[in-house]
C-alpha positions as CSV (number, residue, x, y, z in Angstrom):
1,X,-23.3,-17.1,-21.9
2,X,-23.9,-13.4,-21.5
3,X,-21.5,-10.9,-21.5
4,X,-20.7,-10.8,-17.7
5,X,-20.0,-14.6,-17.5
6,X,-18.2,-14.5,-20.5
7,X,-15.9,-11.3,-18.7
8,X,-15.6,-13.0,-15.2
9,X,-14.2,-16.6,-17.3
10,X,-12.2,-14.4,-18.5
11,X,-11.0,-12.8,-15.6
12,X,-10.8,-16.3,-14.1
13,X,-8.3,-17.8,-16.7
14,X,-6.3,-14.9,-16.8
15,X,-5.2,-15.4,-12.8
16,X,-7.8,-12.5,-11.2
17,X,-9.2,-15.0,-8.2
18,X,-11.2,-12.2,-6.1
19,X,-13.3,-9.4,-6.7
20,X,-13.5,-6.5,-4.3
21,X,-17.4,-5.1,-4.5
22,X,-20.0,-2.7,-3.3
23,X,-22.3,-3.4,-6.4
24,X,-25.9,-1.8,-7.3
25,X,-28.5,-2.6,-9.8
26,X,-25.9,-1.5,-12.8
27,X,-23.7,-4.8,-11.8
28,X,-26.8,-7.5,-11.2
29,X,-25.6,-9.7,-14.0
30,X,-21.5,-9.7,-12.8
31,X,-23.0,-10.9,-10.0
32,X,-25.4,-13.2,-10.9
33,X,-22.3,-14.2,-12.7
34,X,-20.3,-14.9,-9.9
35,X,-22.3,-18.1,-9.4
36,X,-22.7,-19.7,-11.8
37,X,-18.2,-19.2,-12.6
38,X,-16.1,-21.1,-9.8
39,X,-12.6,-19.7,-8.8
40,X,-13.6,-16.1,-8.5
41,X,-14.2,-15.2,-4.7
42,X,-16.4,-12.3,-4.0
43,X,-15.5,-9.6,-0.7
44,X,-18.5,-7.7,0.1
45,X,-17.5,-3.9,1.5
46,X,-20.1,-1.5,2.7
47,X,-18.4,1.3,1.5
48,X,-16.3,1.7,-1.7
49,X,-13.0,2.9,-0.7
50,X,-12.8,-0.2,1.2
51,X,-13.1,-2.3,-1.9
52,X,-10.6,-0.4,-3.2
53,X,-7.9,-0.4,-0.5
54,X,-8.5,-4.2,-0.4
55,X,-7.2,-4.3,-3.8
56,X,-4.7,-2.1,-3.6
57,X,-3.6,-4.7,0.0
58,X,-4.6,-8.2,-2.1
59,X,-2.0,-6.7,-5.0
60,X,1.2,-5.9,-2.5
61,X,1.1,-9.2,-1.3
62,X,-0.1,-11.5,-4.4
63,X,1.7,-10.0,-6.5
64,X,-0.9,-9.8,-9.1
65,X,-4.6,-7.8,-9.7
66,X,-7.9,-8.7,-7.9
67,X,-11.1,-7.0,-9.3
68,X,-13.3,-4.6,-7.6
69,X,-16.7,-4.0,-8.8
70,X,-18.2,-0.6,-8.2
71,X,-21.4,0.9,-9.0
72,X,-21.2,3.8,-11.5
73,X,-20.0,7.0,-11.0
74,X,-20.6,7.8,-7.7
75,X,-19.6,4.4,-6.6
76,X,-16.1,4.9,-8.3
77,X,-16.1,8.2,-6.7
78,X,-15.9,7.2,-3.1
79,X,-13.1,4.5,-4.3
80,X,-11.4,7.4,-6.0
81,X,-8.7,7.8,-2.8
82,X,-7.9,4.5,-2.3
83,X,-7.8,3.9,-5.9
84,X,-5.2,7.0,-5.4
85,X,-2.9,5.0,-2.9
86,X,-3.0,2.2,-5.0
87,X,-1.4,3.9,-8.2
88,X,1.5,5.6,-5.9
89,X,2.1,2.3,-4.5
90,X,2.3,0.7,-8.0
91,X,-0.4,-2.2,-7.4
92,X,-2.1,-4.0,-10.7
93,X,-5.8,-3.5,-10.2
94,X,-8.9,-4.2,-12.8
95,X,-11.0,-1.7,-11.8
96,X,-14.8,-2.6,-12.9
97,X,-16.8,-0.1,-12.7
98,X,-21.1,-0.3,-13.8
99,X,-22.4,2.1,-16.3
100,X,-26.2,2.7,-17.6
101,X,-27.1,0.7,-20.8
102,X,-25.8,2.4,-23.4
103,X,-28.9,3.4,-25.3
104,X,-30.3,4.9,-21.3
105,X,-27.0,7.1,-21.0
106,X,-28.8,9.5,-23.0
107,X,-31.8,10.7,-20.7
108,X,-29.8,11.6,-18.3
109,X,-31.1,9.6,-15.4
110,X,-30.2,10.7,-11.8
111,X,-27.2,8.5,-11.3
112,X,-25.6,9.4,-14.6
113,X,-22.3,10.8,-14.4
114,X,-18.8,11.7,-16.2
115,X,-17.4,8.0,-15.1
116,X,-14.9,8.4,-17.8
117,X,-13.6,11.6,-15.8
118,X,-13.7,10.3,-12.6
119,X,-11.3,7.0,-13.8
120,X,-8.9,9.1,-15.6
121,X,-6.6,10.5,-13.1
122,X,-5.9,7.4,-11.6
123,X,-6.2,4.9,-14.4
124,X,-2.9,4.1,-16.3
125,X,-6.0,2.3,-19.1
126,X,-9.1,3.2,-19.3
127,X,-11.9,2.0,-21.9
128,X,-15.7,2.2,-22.2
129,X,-17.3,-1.2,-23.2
130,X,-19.5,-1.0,-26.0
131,X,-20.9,-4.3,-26.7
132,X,-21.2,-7.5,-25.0
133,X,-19.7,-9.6,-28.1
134,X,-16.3,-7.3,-27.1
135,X,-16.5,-7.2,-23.7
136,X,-14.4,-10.2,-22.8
137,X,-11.6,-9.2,-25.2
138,X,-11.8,-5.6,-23.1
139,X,-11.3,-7.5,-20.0
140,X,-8.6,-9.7,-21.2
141,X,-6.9,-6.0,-22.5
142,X,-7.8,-4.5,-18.6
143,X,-5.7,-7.4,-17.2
144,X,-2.5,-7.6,-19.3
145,X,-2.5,-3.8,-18.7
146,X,-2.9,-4.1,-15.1
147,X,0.2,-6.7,-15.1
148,X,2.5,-4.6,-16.8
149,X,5.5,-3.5,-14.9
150,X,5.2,-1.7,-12.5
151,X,1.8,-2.3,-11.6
152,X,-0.8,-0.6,-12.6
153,X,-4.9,0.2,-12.7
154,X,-7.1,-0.6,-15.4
155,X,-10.3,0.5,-15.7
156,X,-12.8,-1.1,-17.7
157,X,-16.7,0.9,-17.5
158,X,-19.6,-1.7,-17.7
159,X,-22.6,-0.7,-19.4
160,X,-25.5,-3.0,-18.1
161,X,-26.4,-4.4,-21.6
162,X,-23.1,-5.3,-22.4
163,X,-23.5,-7.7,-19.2
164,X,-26.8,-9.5,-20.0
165,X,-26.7,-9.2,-23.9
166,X,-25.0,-12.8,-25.3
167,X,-21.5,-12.9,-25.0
168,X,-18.7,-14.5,-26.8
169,X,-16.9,-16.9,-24.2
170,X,-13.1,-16.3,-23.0
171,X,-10.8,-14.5,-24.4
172,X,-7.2,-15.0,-24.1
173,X,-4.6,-12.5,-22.1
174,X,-2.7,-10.8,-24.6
175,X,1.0,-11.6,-23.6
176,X,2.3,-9.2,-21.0
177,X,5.1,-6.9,-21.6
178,X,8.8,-8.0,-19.9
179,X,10.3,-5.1,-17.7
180,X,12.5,-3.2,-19.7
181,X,16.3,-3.0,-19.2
182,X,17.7,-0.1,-18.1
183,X,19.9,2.3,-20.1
184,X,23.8,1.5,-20.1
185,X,24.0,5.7,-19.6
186,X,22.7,5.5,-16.3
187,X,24.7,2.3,-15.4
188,X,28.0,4.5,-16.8
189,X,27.0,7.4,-14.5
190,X,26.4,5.7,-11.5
191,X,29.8,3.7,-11.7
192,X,31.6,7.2,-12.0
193,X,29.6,8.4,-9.4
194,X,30.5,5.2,-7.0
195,X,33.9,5.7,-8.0
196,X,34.1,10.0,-7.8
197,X,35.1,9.6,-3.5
198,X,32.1,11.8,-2.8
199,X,29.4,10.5,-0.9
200,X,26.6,8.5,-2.3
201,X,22.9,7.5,-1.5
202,X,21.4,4.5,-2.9
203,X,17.8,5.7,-3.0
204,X,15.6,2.4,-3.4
205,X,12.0,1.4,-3.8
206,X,9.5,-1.1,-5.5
207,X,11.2,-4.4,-6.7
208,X,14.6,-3.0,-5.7
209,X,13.9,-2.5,-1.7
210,X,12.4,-5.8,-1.8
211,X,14.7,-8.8,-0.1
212,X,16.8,-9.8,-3.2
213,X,17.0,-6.1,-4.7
214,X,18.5,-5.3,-0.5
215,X,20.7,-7.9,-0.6
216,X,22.4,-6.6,-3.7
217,X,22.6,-3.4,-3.0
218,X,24.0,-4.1,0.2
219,X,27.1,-6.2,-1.7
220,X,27.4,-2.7,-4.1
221,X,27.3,-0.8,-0.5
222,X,29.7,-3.0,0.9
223,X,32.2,-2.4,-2.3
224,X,31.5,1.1,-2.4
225,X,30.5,3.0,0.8
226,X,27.6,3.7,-0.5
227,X,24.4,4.5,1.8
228,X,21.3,3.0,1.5
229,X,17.9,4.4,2.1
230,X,14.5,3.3,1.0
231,X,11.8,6.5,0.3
232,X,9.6,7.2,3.0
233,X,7.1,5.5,1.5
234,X,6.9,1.8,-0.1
235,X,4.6,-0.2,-0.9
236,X,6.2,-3.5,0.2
237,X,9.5,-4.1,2.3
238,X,9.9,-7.6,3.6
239,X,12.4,-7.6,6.3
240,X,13.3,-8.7,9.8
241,X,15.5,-11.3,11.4
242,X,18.2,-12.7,8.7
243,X,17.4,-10.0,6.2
244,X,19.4,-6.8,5.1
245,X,18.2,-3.2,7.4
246,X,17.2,-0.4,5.7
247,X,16.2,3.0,7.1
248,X,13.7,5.2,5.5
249,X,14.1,8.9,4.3
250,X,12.4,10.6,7.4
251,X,8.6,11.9,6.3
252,X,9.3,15.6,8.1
253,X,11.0,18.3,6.0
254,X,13.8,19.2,8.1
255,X,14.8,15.4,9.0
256,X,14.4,14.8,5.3
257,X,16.7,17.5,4.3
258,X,19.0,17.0,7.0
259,X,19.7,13.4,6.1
260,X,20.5,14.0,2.3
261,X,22.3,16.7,3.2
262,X,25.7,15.1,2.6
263,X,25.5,12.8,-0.2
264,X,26.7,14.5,-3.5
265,X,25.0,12.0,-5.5
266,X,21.4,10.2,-5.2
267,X,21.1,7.3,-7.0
268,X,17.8,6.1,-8.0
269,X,16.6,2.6,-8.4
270,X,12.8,1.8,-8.6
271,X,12.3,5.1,-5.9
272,X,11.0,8.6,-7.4
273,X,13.5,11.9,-6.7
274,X,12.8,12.8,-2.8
275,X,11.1,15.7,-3.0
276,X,8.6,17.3,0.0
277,X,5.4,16.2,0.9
278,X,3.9,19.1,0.7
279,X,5.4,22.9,0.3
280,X,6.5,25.0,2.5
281,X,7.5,28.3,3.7
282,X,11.1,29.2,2.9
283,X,12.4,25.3,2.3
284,X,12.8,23.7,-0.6
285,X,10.7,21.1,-2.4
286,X,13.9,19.0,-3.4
287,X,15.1,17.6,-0.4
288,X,18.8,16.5,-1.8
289,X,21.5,18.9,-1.5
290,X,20.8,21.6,-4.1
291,X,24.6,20.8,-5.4
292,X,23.7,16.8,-5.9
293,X,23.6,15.4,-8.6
294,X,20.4,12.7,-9.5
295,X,21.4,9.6,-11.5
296,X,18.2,7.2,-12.1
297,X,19.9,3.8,-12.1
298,X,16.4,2.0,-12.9
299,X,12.8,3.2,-13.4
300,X,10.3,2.0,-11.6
301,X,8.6,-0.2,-14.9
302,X,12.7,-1.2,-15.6
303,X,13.7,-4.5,-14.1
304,X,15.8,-3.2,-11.1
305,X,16.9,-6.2,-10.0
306,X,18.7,-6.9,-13.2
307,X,20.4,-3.2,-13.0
308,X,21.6,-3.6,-9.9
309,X,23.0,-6.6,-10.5
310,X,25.3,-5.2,-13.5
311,X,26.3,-2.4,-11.2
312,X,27.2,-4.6,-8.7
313,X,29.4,-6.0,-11.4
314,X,30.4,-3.0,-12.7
315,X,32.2,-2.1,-9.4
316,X,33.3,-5.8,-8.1
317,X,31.0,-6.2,-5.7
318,X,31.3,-9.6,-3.3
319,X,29.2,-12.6,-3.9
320,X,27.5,-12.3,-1.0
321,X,26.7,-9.4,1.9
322,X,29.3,-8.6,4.6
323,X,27.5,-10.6,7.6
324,X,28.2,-7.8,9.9
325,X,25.1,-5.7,7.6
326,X,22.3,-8.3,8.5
327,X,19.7,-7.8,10.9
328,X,20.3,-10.4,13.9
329,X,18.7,-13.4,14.3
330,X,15.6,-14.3,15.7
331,X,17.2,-15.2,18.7
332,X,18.2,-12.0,19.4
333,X,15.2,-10.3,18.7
334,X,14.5,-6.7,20.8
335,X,13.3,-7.2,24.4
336,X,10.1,-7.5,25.7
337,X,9.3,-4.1,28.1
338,X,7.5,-5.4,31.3
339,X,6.9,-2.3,33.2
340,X,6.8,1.6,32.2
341,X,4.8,4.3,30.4
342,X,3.0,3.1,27.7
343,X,4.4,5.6,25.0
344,X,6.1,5.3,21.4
345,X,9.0,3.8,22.1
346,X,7.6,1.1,24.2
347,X,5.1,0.1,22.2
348,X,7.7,0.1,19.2
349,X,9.6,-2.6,21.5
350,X,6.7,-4.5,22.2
351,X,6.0,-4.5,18.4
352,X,9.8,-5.9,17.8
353,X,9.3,-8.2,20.4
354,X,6.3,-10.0,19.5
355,X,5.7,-9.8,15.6
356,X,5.4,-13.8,14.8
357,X,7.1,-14.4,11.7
358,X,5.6,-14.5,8.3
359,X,3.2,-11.4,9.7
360,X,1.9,-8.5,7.3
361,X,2.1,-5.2,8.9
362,X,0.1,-2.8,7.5
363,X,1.5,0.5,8.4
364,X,-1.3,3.6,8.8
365,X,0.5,5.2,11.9
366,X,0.9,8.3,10.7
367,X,2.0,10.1,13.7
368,X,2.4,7.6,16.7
369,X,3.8,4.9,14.6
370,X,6.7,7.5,12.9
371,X,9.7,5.7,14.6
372,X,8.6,1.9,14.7
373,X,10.3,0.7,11.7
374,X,13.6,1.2,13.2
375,X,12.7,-0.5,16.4
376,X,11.4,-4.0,14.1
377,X,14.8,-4.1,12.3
378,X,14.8,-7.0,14.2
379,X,11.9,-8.7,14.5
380,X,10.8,-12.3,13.4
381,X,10.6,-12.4,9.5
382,X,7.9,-9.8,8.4
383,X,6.8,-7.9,5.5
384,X,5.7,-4.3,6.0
385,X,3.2,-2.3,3.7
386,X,2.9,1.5,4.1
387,X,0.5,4.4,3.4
388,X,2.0,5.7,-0.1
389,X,0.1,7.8,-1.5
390,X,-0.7,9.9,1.2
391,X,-5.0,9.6,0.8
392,X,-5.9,8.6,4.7
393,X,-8.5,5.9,5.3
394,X,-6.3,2.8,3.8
395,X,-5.0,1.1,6.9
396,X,-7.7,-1.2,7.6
397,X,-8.7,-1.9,4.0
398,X,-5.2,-2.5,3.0
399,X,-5.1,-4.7,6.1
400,X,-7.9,-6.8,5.1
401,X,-6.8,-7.3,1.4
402,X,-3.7,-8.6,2.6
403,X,-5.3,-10.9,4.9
404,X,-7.2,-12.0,1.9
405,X,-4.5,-12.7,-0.4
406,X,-2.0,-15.0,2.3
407,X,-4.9,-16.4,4.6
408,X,-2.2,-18.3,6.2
409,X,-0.5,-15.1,7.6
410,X,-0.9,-13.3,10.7
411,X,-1.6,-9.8,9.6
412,X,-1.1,-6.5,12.0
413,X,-2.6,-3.2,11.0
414,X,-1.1,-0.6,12.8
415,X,-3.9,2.3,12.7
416,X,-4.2,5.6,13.4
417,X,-7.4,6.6,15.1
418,X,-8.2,9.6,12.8
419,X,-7.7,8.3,9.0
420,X,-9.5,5.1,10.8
421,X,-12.9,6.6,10.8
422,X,-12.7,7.4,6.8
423,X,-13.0,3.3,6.8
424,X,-14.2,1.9,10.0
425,X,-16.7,-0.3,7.8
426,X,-14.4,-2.6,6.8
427,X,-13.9,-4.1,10.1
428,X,-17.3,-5.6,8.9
429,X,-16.2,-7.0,6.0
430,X,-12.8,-8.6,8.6
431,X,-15.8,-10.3,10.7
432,X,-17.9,-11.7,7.9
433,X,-15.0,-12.9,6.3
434,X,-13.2,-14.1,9.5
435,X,-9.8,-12.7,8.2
436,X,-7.0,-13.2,10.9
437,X,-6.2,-9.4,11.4
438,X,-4.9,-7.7,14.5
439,X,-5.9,-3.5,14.7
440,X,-4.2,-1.9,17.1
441,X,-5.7,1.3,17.2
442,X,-3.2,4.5,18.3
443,X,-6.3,6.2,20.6
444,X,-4.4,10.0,21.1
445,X,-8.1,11.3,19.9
446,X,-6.3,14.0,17.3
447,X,-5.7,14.4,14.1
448,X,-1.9,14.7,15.7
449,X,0.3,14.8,12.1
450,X,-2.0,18.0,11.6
451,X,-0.9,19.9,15.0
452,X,2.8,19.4,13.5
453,X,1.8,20.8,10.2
454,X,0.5,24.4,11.4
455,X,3.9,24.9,12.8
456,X,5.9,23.5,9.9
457,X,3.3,25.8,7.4
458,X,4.1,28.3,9.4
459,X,0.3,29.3,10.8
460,X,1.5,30.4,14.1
461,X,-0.7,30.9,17.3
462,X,-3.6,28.5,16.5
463,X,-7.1,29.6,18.1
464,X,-9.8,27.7,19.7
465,X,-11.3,27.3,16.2
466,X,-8.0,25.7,14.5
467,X,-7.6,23.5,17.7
468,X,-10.9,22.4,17.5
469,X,-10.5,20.5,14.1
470,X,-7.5,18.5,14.7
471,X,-9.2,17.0,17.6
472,X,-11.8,13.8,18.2
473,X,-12.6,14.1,21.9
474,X,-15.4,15.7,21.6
475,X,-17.3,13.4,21.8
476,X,-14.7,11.1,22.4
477,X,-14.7,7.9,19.9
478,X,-15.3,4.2,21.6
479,X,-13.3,2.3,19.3
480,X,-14.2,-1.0,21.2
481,X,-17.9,-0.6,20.7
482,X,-17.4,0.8,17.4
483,X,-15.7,-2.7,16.5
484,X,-18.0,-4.9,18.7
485,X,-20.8,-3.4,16.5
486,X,-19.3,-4.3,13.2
487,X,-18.5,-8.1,14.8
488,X,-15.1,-7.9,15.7
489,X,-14.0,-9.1,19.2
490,X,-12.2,-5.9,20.7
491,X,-10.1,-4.5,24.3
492,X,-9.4,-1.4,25.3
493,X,-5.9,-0.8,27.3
494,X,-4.4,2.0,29.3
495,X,-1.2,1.0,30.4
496,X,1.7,-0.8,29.1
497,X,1.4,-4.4,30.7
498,X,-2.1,-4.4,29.7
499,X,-1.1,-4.2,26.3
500,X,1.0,-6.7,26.2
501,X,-1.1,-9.3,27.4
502,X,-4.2,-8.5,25.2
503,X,-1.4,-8.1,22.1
504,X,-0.4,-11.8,22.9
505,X,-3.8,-13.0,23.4
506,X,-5.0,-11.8,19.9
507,X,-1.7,-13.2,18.5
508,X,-2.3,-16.6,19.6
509,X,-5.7,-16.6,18.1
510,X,-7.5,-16.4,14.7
511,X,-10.2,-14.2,13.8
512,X,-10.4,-10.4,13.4
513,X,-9.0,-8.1,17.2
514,X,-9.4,-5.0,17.5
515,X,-7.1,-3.1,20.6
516,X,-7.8,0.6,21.4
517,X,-4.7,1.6,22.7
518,X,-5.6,4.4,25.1
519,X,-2.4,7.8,24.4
C-alpha cells in the first residue's frame, strides 16, 4: 500500500465519501488510488473553483467534509474563491492539494509555486506532508480539523512521493472536539437585556437559524418581544410550510441601517456583528444603532442550540411556539400567477408556488432574486443555501454539490447570469453526473448589483466607458446553447406563462434543466 491508498482508506473510515477533483500529473497516484479503495466517489470538474464550490454545497447539506483534489499551486489558485465562500459559510472541507516531490521542489520547475501561501488565508489547518509513512496520520489530523465546530477547511499539500512511496495503512480520526458552551456572562447580559423594556433583535445564524435553533428562539420571542432576524447571509436555513419565518437583514446599506435602527440591543447567536458589505461614503460600517449595545449570546464554534435553550429558560419561555408564528401549511401555500409581466415579484410567486418539498435552493440571485425569500415563507418544506462569502461564481457549483450529497432531492439553483459565467463549466460536470438540478438563469444581461453600487459609492454620472463594464449584451450570451453544449437539456422563455410551464416540466423530471429566463 502506498501512501495515497493508505490516505484515501483513511479518508474513507473517517466518513469523507466524495472527492471533488481537477487533478494533474502531481495527483496520478490519489487517483490511481481511487480504484483500487471502494466508498470514495470521485466528481470530475473542468475547472477548479467548481471543485471547490461543490464542496463547499456537499458540506451545507451533509453535514460533514468531502475532499477535493487540486493540482499544485495554480490549481489551488483558481479554487481560491470558492474555497473563500466556503470558510464564510463555515463548511468542513479537506482540501488536497498536489505538490512536486520533495527532493524536485528545489529546481524550481515551471509549475512550482508558494502553495503554502496560497492555502493560508483560507485554511483554518494547514500542513505540508513530508513522508509517505506520515501521510495517513496527516490526513486523519486534516479531517478531525475540518469537523470541528463550526466547520472548517483543512488543507493538507501532497508531495508526489509521499503518494507512491509505501505507506503505512489507516490511521485512526483523532476524537473531534465537542462545541463549547457558552459563557454564563453573556447568558446574564442577554437576560437583562430581554428584561431592560428596550427593544431587542435576536440576530441569528449557523446552527442557531437552523429549524430547531428557530423554533427556540421563536418561544424566547414569544416570552419576550424580541425580534428575530437571520444575517443577510447563511449558509443553510431550512424552512417553509410548518416551520418558524425569519426575515433577513436587508443586503443594501440604507435598508440595513434602517431596519436596526430601533433595537437598543443586538443579540448575537452563531451570526457575526452586522456590519456593511463594503464602505461607503458618509455611512457607517456598523449598521446597528450607534447607541446599541452588542451581546454575543453564542459564537459561532459554541453550541447555540444549547444557549438558547438556557435563555429560553432563563426568561420562562413556553414549551412550544405560539402557533400564530408558523409559516402556513402546505395547503395554503402562495398562488400560482397565470397571466402578467414576467418580473420579480412574479417569478418570486411562481417560486413559492411550485418549490416541491424536500428541494435545495441554491441562492446566487444577487440582484433579481433580492426579495424571493420573503415570497417562499410559504412554500413546501425547503432548505435554502446562499452566497456568503460574497466571491461570485458559486451558484451552480454549490448547486451541484448539494445535488451530490441528497441525490434524492430536487435541487433549484437560482442563478444570476453574470457570476454564472465565472463557472458555467460545471453544468458539465451536472450532465455527466446526471444530478437532478434545475438553473434558472435571471437573463437581464448586466452585471445589475454593480449599476446600484456606482450610486451607493457615490461615482455619479457614469460614462459610456463605466456603462460598458456592467453590461453582457454585447455580444449578448446564449445561455441555452451555452448549456446544450455542456449536455444539459435547456429553454429559453420570455414571458411569464412560458415560464411556468417549462418550470413544471423540469420539476417533474430528473436530470440536469437549464431555463434562460429572458428580463
Amino acid at each position: 500500500m502506498n501512501g495515497a491508498e493508505s490516505l484515501v482508506r483513511t479518508l474513507v473510515a473517517g466518513g469523507v465519501e466524495v472527492c471533488f477533483t481537477n487533478p494533474g500529473t502531481s495527483e496520478m497516484h490519489f487517483v490511481a488510488a481511487l480504484d483500487r479503495v471502494e466508498g470514495m466517489a470521485c466528481v470530475l470538474f473542468l475547472f477548479e473553483g467548481g471543485a471547490t464550490g461543490a464542496a463547499d454545497g456537499y458540506a451545507r447539506m451533509a453535514d460533514k467534509p468531502a475532499s477535493t483534489l487540486l493540482h499544485l499551486g495554480p490549481g489551488l489558485a483558481n479554487g481560491l474563491a470558492n474555497l473563500h465562500n466556503a470558510r464564510r459559510a463555515r463548511s468542513p472541507i479537506v482540501n488536497i492539494v498536489g505538490e512536486h516531490a520533495t527532493y524536485h521542489r528545489i529546481h524550481d520547475a515551471p509549475l512550482t509555486s508558494d502553495i503554502e501561501g496560497f492555502a493560508r488565508p483560507v485554511s483554518a489547518w494547514l500542513r505540508m506532508g513530508t513522508t509517505a509513512e506520515a501521510i495517513a496520520a496527516d490526513g486523519a489530523d486534516a479531517i478531525a480539523a475540518a469537523r470541528t465546530a463550526p466547520g472548517r477547511i483543512a488543507t493538507l499539500i501532497l508531495p508526489a512521493d509521499t503518494a507512491w512511496n509505501p505507506g503505512t495503512g489507516v490511521a485512526p480520526v483523532p476524537a473531534i472536539p465537542e462545541r463549547a458552551r457558552a459563557g454564563d456572562d453573556a447568558l446574564k447580559r442577554a437576560v437583562a437585556a430581554l428584561a431592560s423594556g428596550a427593544p431587542v433583535v435576536l440576530h441569528l445564524s449557523d446552527r442557531a437559524v437552523r429549524g430547531e435553533g428557530r423554533r427556540i428562539a421563536a418561544r424566547i420571542a414569544d416570552k419576550t418581544g424580541a425580534t428575530l432576524l437571520a444575517m443577510a447571509a447563511n449558509a443553510r436555513i431550512d424552512r417553509g410550510a410548518g416551520t418558524v419565518p425569519i426575515e433577513r437583514l436587508p443586503y443594501p446599506i440604507d435598508a440595513a441601517i434602517e431596519t436596526l435602527a430601533p433595537f437598543r440591543h443586538v443579540i448575537l447567536v452563531g451570526a457575526t456583528p452586522p456590519v456593511g458589505f463594503f464602505a461607503y461614503p458618509g455611512k457607517p460600517s456598523l449598521l446597528s444603532a450607534p447607541d446599541a449595545e452588542t451581546i454575543v449570546l453564542a459564537h459561532p464554534e459554541e453550541d447555540q442550540i444549547e444557549a438558547l435553550e438556557r435563555l429560553a429558560e432563563a426568561v420562562g419561555a413556553s414549551a412550544e411556539v405560539a402557533p400564530d408564528r408558523m409559516a402556513p401549511s402546505a395547503g395554503q401555500r402562495p398562488e400560482l400567477p397565470t397571466s402578467g409581466a414576467l418580473a420579480d415579484a412574479a417569478i418570486g410567486q411562481v417560486l413559492g408556488a411550485l418549490i416541491p418539498e424536500g428541494a435545495i435552493v441554491c441562492d446566487e440571485s444577487i440582484t433579481t432574486g433580492r426579495n424571493f425569500f420573503g415570497q417562499t415563507h410559504a412554500a413546501a418544506p425547503h432548505s435554502w443555501l446562499q452566497l456568503g462569502g460574497g466571491a461570485i461564481g458559486l451558484g451552480i457549483p454549490m448547486a451541484t454539490g448539494a445535488a451530490v450529497a441528497c441525490p434524492d432531492r430536487k435541487v433549484i439553483s437560482l442563478q444570476a447570469d453574470g457570476s454564472a459565467l465565472y463557472t458555467a463549466q460545471a453544468l458539465w460536470t451536472q450532465a455527466r453526473e446526471r444530478l437532478d438540478v434545475v438553473t434558472l438563469i435571471w437573463s437581464n444581461r448586466s452585471y445589475a448589483i454593480l449599476r446600484h453600487e456606482l450610486t451607493n459609492v457615490g461615482a455619479t454620472n457614469p460614462g459610456p466607458k463605466a456603462i460598458g463594464m456592467l453590461t453582457l449584451d454585447d455580444p449578448a450570451i446564449d445561455w441555452v446553447s451555452l448549456a446544450k453544449g455542456f449536455g444539459v437539456e435547456a429553454r429559453r422563455v420570455e414571458n411569464l406563462a412560458d415560464f411556468v410551464d417549462v418550470f413544471r416540466v423540469s420539476l417533474g423530471r430528473r436530470g440536469p434543466f437549464l431555463i434562460e429566463v429572458a428580463l
